[in-house]
N, C-alpha and C positions, 0 to 999 in steps of 0.2 A: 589721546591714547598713544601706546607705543608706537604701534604700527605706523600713525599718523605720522610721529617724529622719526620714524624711522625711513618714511615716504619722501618729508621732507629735507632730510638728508642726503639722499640718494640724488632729488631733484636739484638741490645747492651744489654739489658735486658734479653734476653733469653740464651744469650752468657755467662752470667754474672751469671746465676744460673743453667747453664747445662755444665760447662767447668770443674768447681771446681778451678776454678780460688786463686791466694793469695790475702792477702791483697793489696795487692802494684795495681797488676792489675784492680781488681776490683776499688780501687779509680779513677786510668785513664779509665777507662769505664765511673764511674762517672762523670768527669773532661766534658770528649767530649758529654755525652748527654746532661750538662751543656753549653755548648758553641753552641751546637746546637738548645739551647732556646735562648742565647744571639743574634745567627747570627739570630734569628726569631723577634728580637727586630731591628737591627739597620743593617742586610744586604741587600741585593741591592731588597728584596720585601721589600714593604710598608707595619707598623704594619696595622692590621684592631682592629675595636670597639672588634669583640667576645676574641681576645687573652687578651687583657686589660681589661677586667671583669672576664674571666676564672683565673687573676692572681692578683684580685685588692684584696687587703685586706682593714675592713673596719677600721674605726680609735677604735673600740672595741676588735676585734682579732689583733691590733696591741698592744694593753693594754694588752690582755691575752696575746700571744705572750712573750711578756718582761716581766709579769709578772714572767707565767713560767720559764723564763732563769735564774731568779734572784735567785729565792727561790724554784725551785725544783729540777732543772738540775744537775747530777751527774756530782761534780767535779773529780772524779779519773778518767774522760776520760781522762783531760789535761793535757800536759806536764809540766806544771808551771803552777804558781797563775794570772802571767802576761798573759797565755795564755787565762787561762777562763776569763779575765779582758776583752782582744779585745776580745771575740766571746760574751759580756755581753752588749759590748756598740756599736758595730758595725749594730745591725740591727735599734737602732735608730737613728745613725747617719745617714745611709745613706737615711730611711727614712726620717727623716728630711731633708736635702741636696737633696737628687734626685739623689746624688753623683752613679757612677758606684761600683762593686766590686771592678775592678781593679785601679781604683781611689783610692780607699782606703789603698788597701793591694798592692797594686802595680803588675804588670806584673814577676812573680814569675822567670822566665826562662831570663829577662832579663833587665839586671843591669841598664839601661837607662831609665827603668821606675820601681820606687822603690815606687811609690804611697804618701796618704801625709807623709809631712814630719812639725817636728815641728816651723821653719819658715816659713812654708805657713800657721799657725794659728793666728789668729789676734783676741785676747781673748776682747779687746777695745770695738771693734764694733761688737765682736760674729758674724766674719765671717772665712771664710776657701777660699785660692786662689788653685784652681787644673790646674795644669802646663801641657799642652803637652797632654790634654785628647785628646780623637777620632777625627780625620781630621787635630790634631795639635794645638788644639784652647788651650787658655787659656780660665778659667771661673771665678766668686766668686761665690757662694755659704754661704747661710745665717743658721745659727745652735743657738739656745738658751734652747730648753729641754737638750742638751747633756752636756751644758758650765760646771755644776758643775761635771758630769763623767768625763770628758776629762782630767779638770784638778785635778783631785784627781789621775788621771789614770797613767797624767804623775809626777808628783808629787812620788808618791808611789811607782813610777819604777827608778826614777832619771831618766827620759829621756829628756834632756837639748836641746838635737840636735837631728839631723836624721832621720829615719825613724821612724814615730809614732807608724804603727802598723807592727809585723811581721806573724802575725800567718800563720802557713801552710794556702794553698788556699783547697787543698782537704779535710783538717781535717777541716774547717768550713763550710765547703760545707756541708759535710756528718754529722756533728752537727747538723747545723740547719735542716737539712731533719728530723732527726731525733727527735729532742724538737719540731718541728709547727706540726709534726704526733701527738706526743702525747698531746699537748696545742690545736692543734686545730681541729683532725683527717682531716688534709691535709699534705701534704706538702708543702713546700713554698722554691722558689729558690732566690738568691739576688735577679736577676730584679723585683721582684714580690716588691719589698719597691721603686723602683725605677717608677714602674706603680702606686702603689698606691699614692705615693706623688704627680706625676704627675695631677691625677686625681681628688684627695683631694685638690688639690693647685688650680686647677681650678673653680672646684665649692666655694672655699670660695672668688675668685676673684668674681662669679657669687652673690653670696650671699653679697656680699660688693656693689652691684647693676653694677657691669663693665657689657662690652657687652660680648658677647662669641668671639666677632671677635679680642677685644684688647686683653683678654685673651690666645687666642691662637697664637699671635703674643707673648708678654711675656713669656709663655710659651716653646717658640720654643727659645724665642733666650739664656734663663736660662737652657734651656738641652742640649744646641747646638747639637739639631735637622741638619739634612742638608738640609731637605728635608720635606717641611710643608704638605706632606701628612702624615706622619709621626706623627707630633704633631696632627692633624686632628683625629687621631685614639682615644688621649685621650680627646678630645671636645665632638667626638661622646658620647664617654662611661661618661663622664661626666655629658650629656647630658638625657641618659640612666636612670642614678642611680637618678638622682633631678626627672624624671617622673615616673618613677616607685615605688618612694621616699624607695629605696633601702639603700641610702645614710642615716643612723640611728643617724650621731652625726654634728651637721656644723663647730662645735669650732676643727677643723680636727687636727690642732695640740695641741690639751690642751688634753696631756697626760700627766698622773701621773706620775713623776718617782723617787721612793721612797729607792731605792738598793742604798749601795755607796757604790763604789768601794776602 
């Protein structure tokens, strides 16, 4: 249950500043309080409306967001140039896409799923195929703010084949906690790009005059949802933000993106 995750959060947290823990452990604290948000998105409870609004960003704190990454973030964090490159272009893509983390970066611990790779990009029609996501499904996935990053990205790294992105999962994890603290005194975890596209993608279905019903069909079967209470979660909140006119920008993906990588 919530509460339960919400206990054991708290508990990892206090573990984590009362042990004197090293680096290494304290990242796998962070790792599992991470995954105990993801299992809050797609485990066997239903998301609800309040978790999708406590993690929706709007399409403005997505613009400061990226802004900050580009031009103020401390590169001596990174091991390489290619590193700060994926942790640069990674939170719009998967905003854009809806794409999971591990979609992207891949299942770090195991070789069978190494995330995308540069034959599943199809620069043509500015779209991305993700192989073997959650239940097994295949998807597409549609990307055009990212097209000029990606390929400058791989370009500039000579990466012809393979895997697109490598970056550690921990050290991007604990990046970005650390740049959406400072850009936007929050913190922000991957799925929070993944609720927000969700939500965003909805309302400009809504705004384009669809129903909320074909919407939320569309929606469900572009995140392969399993389970349309599921998607129901981001119609609510969708729903939400257009009456409370929360919702501050409608062109949800016309963001700037002015950094080259």
């Amino acid at each position: 249950t919530s509460p339960v995750r919400s206990a054991f959060k708290k508990y990892l947290t206090y573990l984590n500043q009362t042990q004197g823990y090293g680096k290494q452990k304290s990242m796998e604290l962070d790792w599992l309080k991470n995954q105990l948000d993801q299992f809050e998105v797609s485990g066997s409870r239903n998301l609800n409306k309040s978790e999708v609004l406590d993690e929706y960003l709007t399409p403005a704190e997505i613009q400061t967001l990226l802004d900050y990454i580009t031009k103020q973030t401390d590169r001596g964090y990174f091991k390489s140039e290619r590193e700060f490159d994926q942790f640069s272009i990674l939170p719009l893509l998967m905003f854009e896409t809806g794409a999971r983390v591990s979609e992207m970066i891949g299942k770090q611990q195991d070789p069978d799923h190494v995330g995308l790779k540069v034959s599943n990009i199809d620069f043509s029609e500015n779209k991305i195929t993700i192989l073997d996501a959650k239940y097994g499904k295949n998807r597409t996935a549609d990307f055009q703010l990212s097209e000029d990053l990606l390929r400058s990205y791989l370009e500039k790294h000579g990466i012809e084949s393979g895997q697109v992105f490598d970056i550690d999962y921990h050290r991007f994890l604990r990046k970005l906690k650390m740049e959406s603290q400072a850009a936007l005194n929050r913190e922000v975890a991957t799925h929070a790009f993944r609720h927000s596209f969700a939500t965003n993608w909805v309302i400009q279905r809504s705004e384009e005059g669809e129903s909320w019903a074909s919407a939320k069909e569309k929606v469900n079967a572009y995140l392969d949802h399993e389970d349309m209470k599921t998607t129901e979660a981001y119609i609510d909140a969708a729903q939400e933000l257009v009456r409370k006119n929360i919702y501050e920008e409608y062109g949800s993906f016309s963001i700037s993106v002015e950094a080259e990588v």
